[in-house]
TIZA-525037 format. One record per atom (N, C-alpha, C): x, y, z; atom name. Coordinates in steps of 0.05 Angstrom, whole numbers, m for minus. Example, Ala and Ser with C-alpha at 12.3 -4.5 7.8 and 13.67 -1.06 7.14 Angstrom:
2
       c1       c2       c3   at
      264     m114      156    N
      246      m90      156   CA
      264      m66      156    C
      257      m45      142    N
      273      m21      143   CA
      258        1      157    C
***
This chain:
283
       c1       c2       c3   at
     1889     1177      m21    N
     1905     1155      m12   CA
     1901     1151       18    C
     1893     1173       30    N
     1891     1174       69   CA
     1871     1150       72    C
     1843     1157       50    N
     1819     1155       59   CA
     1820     1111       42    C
     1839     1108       24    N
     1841     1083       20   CA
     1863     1066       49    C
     1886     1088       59    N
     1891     1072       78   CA
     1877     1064      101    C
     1863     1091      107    N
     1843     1083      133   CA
     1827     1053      130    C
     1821     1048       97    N
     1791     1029       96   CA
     1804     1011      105    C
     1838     1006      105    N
     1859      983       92   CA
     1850      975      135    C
     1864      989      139    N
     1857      986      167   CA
     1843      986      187    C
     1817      994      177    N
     1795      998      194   CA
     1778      974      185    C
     1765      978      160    N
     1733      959      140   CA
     1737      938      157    C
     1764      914      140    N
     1767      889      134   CA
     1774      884      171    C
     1783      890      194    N
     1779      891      221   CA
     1753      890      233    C
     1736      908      221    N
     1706      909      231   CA
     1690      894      216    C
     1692      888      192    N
     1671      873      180   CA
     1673      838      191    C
     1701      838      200    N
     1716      809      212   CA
     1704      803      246    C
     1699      831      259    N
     1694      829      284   CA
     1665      823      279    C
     1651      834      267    N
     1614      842      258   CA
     1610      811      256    C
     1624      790      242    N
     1624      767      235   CA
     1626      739      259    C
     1649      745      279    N
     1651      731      292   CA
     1624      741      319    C
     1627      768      329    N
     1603      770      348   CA
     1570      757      334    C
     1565      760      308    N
     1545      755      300   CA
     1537      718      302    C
     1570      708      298    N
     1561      681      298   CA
     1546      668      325    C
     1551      685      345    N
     1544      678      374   CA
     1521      682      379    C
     1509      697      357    N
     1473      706      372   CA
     1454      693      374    C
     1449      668      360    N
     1431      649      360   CA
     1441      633      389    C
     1466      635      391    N
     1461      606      417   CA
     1457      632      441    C
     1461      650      441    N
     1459      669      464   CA
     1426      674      461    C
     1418      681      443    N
     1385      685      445   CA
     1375      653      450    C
     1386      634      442    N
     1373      613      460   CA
     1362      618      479    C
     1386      620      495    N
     1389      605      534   CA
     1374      633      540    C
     1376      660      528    N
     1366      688      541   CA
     1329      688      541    C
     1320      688      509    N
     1299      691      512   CA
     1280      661      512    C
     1282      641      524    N
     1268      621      525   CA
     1251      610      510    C
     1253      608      496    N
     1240      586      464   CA
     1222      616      437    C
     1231      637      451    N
     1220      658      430   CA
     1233      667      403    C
     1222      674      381    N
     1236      665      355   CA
     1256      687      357    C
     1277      685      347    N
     1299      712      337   CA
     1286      726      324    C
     1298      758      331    N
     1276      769      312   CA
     1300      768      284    C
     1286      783      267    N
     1304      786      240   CA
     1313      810      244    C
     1345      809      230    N
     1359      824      225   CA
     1344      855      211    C
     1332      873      223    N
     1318      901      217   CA
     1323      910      235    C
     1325      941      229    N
     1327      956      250   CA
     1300      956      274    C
     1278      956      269    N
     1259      952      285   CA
     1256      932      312    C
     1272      914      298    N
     1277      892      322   CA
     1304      895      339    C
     1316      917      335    N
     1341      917      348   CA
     1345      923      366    C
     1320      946      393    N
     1316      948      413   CA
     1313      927      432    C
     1294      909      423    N
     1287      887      434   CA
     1301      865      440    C
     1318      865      416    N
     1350      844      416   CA
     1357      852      435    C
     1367      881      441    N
     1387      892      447   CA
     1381      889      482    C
     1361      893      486    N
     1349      888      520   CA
     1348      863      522    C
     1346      839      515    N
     1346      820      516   CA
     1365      805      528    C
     1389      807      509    N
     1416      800      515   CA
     1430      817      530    C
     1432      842      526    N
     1446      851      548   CA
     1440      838      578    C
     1410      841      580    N
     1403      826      609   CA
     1408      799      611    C
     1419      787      587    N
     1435      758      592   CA
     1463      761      606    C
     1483      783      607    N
     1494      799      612   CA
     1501      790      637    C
     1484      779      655    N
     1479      781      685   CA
     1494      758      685    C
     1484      736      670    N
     1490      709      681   CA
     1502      695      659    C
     1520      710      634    N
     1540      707      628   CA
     1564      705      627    C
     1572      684      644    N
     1606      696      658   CA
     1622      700      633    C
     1647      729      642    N
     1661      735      630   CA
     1654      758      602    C
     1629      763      605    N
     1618      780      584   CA
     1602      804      596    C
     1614      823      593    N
     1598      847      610   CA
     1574      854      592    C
     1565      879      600    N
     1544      890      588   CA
     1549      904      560    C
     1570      910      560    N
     1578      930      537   CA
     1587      905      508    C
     1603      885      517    N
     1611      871      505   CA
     1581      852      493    C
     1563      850      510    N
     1536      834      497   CA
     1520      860      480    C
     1522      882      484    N
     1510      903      466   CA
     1523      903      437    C
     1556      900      445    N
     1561      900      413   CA
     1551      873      397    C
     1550      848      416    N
     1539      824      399   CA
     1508      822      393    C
     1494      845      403    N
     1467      840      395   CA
     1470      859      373    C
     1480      878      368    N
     1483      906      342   CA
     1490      890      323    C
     1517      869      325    N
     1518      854      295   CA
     1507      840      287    C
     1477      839      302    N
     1467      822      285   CA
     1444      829      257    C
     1443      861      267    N
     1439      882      244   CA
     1453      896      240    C
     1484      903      244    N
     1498      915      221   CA
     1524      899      212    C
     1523      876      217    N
     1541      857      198   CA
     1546      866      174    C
     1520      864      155    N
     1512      858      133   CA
     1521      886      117    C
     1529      910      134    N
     1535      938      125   CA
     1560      934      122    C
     1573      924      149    N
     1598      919      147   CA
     1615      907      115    C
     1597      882      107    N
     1609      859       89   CA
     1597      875       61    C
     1578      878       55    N
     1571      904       34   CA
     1593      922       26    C
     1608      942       41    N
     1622      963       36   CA
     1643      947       36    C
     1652      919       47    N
     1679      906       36   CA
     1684      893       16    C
     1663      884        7    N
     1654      866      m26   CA
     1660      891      m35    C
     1652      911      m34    N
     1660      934      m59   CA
     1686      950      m58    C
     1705      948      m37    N
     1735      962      m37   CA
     1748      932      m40    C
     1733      906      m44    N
     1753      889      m47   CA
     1751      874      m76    C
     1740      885      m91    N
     1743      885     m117   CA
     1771      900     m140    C
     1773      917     m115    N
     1806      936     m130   CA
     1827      901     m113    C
     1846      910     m138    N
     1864      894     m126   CA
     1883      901     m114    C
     1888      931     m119    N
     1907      950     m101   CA
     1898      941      m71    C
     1874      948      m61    N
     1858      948      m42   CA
     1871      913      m23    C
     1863      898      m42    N
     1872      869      m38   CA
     1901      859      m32    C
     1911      877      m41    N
     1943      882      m42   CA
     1949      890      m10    C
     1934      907       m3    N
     1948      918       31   CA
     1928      903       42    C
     1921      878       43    N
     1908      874       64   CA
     1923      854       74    C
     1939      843       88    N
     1947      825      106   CA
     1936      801       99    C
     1953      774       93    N
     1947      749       89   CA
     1933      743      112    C
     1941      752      145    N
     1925      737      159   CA
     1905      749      161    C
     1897      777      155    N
     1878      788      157   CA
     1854      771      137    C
     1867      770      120    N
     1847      754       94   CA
     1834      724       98    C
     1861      706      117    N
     1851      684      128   CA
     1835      693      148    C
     1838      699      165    N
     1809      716      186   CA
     1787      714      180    C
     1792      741      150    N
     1762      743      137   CA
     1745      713      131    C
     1760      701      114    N
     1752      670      100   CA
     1742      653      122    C
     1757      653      142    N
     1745      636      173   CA
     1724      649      182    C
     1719      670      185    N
     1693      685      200   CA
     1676      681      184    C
     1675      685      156    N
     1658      680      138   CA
     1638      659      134    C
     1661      641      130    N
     1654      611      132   CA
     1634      604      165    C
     1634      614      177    N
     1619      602      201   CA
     1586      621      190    C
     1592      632      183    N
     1566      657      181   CA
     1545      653      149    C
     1566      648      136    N
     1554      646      104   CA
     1530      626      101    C
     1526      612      116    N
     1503      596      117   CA
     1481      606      122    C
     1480      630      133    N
     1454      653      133   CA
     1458      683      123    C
     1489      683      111    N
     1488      709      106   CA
     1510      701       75    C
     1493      718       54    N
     1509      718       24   CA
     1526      735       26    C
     1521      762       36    N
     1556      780       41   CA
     1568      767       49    C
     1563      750       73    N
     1595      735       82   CA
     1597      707       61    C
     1589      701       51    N
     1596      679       32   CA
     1615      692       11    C
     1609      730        6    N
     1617      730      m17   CA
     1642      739      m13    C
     1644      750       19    N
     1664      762       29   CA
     1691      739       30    C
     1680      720       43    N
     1698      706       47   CA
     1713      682       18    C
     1692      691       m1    N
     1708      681      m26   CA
     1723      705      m47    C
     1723      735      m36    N
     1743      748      m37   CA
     1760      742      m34    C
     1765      738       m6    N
     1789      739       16   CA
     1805      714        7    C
     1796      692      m12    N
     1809      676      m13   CA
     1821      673      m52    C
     1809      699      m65    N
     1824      710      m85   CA
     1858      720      m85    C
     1877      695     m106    N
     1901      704     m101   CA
     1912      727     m124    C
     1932      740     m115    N
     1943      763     m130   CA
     1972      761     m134    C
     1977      769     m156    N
     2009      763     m164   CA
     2021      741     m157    C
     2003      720     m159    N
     2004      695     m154   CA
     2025      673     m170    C
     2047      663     m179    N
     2067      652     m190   CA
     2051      618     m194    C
     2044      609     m219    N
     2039      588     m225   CA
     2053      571     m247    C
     2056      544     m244    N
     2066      530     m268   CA
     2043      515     m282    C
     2044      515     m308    N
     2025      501     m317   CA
     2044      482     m338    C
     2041      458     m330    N
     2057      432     m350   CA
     2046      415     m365    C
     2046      415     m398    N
     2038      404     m415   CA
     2043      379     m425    C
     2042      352     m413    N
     2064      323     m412   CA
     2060      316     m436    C
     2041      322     m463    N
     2055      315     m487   CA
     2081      318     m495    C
     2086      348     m490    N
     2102      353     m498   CA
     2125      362     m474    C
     2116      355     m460    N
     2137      361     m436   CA
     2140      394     m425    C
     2133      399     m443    N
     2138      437     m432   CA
     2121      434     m416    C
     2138      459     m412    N
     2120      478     m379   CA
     2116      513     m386    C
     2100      522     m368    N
     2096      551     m374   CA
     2090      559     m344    C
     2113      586     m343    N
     2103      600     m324   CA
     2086      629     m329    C
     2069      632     m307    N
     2045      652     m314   CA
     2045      661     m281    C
     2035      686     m275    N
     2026      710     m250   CA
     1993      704     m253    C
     1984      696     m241    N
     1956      699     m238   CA
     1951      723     m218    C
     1926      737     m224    N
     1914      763     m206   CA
     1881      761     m210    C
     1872      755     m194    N
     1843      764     m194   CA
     1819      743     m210    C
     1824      723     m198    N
     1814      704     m217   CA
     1797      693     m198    C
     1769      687     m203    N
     1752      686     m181   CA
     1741      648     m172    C
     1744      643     m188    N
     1742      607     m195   CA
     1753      602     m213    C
     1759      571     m209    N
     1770      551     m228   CA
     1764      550     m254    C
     1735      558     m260    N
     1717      554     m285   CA
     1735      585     m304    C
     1737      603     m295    N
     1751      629     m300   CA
     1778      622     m311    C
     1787      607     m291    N
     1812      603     m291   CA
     1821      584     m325    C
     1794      560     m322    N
     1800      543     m351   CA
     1806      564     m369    C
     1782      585     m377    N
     1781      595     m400   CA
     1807      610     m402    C
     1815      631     m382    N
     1834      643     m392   CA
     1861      623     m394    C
     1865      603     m380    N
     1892      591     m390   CA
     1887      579     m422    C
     1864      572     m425    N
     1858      565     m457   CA
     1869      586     m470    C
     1866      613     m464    N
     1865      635     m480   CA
     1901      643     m486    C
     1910      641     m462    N
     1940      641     m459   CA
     1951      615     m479    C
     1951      598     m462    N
     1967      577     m479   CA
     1959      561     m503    C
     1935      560     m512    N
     1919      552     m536   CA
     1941      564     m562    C
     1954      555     m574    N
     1954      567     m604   CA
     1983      547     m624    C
     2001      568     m641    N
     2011      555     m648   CA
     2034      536     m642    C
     2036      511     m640    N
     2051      495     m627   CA
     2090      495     m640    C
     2085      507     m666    N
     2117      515     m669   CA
     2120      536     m652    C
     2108      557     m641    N
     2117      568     m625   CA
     2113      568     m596    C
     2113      542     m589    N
     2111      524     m560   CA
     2089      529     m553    C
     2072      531     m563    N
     2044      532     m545   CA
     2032      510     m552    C
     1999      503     m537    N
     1990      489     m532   CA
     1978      471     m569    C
     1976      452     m565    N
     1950      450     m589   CA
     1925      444     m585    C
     1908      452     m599    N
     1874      453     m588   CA
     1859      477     m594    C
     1822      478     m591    N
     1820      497     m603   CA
     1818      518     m586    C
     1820      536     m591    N
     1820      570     m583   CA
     1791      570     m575    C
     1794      588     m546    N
     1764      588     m541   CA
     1758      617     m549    C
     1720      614     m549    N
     1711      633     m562   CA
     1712      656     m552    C
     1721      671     m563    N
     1716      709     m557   CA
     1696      709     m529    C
     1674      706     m544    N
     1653      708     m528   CA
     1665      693     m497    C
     1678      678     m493    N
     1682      663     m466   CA
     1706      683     m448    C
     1717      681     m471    N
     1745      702     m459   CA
     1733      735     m448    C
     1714      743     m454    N
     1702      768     m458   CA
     1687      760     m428    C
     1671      744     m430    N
     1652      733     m404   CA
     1677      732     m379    C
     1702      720     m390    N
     1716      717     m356   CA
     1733      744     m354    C
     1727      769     m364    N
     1749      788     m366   CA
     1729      820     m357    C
     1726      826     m378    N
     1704      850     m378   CA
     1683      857     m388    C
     1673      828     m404    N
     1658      841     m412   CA
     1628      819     m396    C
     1601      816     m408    N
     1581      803     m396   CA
     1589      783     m383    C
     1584      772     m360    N
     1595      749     m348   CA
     1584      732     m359    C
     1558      726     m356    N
     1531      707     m360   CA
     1532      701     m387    C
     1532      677     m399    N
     1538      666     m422   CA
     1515      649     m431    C
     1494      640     m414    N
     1473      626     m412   CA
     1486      603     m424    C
     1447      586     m427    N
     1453      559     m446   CA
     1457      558     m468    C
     1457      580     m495    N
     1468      577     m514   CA
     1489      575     m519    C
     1510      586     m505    N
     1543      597     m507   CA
     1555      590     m495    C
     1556      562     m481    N
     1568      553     m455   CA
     1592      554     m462    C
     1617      559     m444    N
     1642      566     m444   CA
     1651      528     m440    C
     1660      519     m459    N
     1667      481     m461   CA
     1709      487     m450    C
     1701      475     m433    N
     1728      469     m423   CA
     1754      462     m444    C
     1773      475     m445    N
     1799      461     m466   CA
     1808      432     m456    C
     1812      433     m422    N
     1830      414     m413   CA
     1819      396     m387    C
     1828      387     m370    N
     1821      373     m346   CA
     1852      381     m334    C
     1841      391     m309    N
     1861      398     m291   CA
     1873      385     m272    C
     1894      381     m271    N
     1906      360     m243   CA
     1930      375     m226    C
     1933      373     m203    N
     1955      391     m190   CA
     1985      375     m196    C
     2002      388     m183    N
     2028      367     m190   CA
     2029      346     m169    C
     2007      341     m156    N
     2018      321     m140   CA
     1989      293     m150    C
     1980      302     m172    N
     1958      282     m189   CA
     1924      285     m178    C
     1924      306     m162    N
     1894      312     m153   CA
     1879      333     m169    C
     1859      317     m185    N
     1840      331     m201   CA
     1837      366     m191    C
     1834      381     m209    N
     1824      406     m201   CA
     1792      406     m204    C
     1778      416     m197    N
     1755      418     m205   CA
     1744      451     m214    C
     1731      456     m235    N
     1721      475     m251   CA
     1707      494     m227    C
     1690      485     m202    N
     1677      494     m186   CA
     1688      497     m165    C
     1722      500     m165    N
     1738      498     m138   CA
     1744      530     m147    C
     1775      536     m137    N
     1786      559     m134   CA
     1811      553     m135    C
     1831      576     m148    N
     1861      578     m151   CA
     1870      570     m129    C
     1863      578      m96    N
     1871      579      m75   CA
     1874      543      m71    C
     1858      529      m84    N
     1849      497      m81   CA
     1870      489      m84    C
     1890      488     m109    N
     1911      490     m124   CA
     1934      485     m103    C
     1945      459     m101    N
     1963      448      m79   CA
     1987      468      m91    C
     2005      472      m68    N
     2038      489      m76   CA
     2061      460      m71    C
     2072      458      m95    N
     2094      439     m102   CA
     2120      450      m99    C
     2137      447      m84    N
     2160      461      m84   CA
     2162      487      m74    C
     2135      500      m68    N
     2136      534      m69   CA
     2114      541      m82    C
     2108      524     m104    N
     2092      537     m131   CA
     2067      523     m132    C
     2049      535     m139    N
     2020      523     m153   CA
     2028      501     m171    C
     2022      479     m184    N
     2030      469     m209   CA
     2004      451     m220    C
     1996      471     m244    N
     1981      455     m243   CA
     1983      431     m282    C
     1972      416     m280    N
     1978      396     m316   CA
     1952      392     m320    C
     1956      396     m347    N
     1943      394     m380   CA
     1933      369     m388    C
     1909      349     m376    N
     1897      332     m392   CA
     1878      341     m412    C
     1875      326     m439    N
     1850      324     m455   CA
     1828      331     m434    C
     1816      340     m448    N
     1781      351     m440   CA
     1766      337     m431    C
     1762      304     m443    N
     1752      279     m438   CA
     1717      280     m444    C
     1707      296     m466    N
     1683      304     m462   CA
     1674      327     m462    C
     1643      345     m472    N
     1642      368     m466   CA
     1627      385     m439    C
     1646      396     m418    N
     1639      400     m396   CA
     1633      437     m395    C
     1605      451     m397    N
     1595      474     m409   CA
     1596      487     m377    C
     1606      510     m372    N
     1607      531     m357   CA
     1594      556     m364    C
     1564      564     m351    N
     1550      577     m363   CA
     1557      608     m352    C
     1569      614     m333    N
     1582      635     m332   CA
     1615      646     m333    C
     1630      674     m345    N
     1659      669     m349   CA
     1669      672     m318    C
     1662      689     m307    N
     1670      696     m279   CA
     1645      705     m262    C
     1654      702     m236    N
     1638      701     m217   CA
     1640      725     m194    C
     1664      742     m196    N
     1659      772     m195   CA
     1662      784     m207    C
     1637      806     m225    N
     1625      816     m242   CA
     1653      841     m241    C
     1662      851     m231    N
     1667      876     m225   CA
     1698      873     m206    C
     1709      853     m214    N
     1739      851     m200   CA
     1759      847     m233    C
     1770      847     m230    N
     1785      846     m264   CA
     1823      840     m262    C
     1807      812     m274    N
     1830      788     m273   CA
     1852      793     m290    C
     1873      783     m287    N
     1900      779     m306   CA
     1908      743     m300    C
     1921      745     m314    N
     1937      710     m323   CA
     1950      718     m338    C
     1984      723     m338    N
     1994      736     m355   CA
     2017      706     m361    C
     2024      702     m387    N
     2048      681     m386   CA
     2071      702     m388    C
     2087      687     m373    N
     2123      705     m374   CA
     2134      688     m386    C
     2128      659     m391    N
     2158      657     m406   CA
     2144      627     m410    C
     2161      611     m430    N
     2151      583     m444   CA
     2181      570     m433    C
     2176      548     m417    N
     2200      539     m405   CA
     2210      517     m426    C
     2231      506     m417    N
     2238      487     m440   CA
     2230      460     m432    C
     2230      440     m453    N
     2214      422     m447   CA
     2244      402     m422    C
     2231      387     m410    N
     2257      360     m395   CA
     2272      345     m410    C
     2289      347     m411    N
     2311      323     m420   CA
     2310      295     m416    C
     2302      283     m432    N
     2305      249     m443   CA
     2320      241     m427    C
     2318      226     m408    N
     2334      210     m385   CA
     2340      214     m362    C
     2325      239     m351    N
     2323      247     m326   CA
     2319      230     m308    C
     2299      215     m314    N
     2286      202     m298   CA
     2258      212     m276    C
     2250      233     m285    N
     2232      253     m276   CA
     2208      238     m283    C
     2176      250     m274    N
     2161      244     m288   CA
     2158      256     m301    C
     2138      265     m324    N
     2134      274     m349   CA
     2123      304     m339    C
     2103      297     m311    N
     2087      318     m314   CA
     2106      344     m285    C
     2128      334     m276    N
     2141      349     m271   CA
     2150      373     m282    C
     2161      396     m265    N
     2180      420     m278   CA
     2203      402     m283    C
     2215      418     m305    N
     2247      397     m304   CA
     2269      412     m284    C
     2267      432     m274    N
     2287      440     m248   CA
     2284      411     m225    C
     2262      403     m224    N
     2255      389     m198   CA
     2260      360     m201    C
     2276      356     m185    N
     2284      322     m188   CA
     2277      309     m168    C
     2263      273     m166    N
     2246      259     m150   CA
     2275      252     m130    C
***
């Protein structure tokens, strides 16, 4: 437990710092080495970086020497950094002690860097994985609602299948109607093969909309998911067509829940609510 709190406090700090000094190296090797190519991120080239910029050092105000050494090092050991965090940030325990702002950090540093680097792309779509997450999902045929905990759900496309899997079934006993998706899809977004190819495409149950009427999209993320009152909310249109998702989830090796707690009751005839409202919430 020492050696998981240290990572809690040390990794996700350094792999965040590795990210932001790294974003700086291209405009600093600009103005330093005068129209000569960067080298690539290898250790071989890291002497050369490393004299380079430091001696930019001189006529960098506000940046000493020590501080331009660590920005020339991340630009080969970033990538160690975001490696060893993609793999302790697959536990969700792990995910659990990391600080919300620490996580927004991650997602912002990421985002500036991911454009040349896939650890930080993948890093920073970690960091924006929610956990014990409180969602409504509202059904306006029938007016019910259902509350569900989401944990570990990596995209939207993930997200379709398993709410199919949850709320899909018999409608005397308030659940959804429609068909049950296949094993095989539920298996692809959970534990078992992700990759479903073109034979087996995982076909959407529903079309997603938030509670405030903005489409979800299959290729977004839970995090996308506007908060209504406090809460995620998201409603239940027809399918409108068949829309094929060739993989179930998109980290192989993180392992999701969507659990329903409870089948709410449907709104009362004369509220004056809309349909696709919770019925606690009045306009």
């Amino acid at each position: 437990m020492r050696t998981g709190t240290a990572l809690v406090d040390v990794l996700p700090q350094r792999a965040s710092e590795a990210m932001m000094l790294n974003e700086v190296v291209p405009e600093l090797w600009a103005k330093a080495a005068r129209g000569r190519p960067l080298p690539e991120p290898v250790s071989a080239s890291s002497p050369h970086l490393v004299r380079t910029l430091t001696r930019a050092a001189q006529w960098r105000r506000g940046v000493d020497k020590g501080t331009m050494t660590r920005i020339a090092i991340s630009w080969f050991d970033m990538e160690d950094w975001l490696k060893a965090l993609i793999t302790v940030m697959a536990d969700e325990g792990f995910r659990a002690a990391v600080s919300g702002d620490v996580k927004a950090d991650l997602h912002e540093r990421a985002a500036a860097v991911a454009h040349r680097s896939q650890p930080a792309a993948w890093v920073g779509a970690r960091a924006a994985v929610l956990d014990d997450e409180p969602l409504i999902v509202i059904a306006p045929r029938t007016h019910r609602g259902y509350a569900l905990t989401m944990s570990g759900i990596g995209d939207n496309g993930q997200l379709h299948i398993l709410l199919a899997d949850r709320l899909v079934g018999d409608t005397q006993q308030g659940l959804v109607a429609g068909d049950r998706p296949a094993r095989s899809w539920v298996e692809a977004a959970t534990s078992g093969n992700p990759y479903l190819g073109p034979d087996d495409p995982a076909i959407r149950c529903f079309r997603l909309f938030d509670g405030e009427g903005t489409y979800i999209s299959p290729e977004g993320v839970p995090a996308d998911i506007n908060i209504l009152d406090g809460t995620r909310v998201l409603v239940l249109h027809p399918p409108n067509g068949n829309y094929g998702m060739g993989a179930g989830r998109v980290f192989e090796h993180m392992t999701p829940a969507l659990r329903l707690d409870r089948i709410l009751e449907p709104a009362r005839p004369g509220t004056g609510s809309p349909c696709w409202l919770p019925p606690w919430r009045t306009t």
